[in-house]
N, C-alpha and C positions, 0 to 999 in steps of 0.2 A: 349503700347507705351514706347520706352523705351527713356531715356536721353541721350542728345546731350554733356551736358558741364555737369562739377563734381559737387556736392550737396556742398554750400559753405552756412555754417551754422550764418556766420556776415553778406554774400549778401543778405541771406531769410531774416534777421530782418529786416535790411536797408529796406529792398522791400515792407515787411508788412507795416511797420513805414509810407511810402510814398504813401501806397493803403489807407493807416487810414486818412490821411494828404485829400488826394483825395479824399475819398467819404465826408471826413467833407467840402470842398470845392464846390464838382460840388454839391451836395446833399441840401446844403442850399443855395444854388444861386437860385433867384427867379426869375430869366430871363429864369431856366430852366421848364418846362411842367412837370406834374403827369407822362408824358410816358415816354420823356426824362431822367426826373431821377428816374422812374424805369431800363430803356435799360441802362445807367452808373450805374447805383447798382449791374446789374446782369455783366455787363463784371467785374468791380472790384471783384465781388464774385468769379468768374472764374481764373482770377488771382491765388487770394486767394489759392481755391483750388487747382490751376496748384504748386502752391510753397506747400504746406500739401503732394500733392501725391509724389514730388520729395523728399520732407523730410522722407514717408516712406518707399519709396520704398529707398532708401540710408541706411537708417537704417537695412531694410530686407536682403540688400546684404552684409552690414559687420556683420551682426550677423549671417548670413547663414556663411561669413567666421570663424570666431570665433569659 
């Protein structure tokens, strides 16, 4: 899969910051179900990973240029 928009290394933080902000939120709301905040654990975790694999794969191509 390759990326749409350029690897902006202050957007990832912000993005992390506000995944962290949000699982502390949906994760301890008690209105939410054992399933429910499993299925929001696992989408923020995907997330997660979606901003990791653009960060290495960004990295792979300017060190492949280097």
């Amino acid at each position: 899969m390759f990326e749409t928009i350029e690897y902006d290394a202050e957007l990832a933080q912000k993005a992390r910051e506000h995944l962290r902000r949000s699982e502390e939120t949906f994760l301890t709301e008690s209105r939410l179900d054992k399933q429910e905040k499993q299925a929001m654990y696992e989408v923020l975790l995907y997330l997660n990973n979606l901003i990791t694999t653009h960060y290495t794969r960004y990295h792979e191509v300017v060190n492949a240029v280097d």
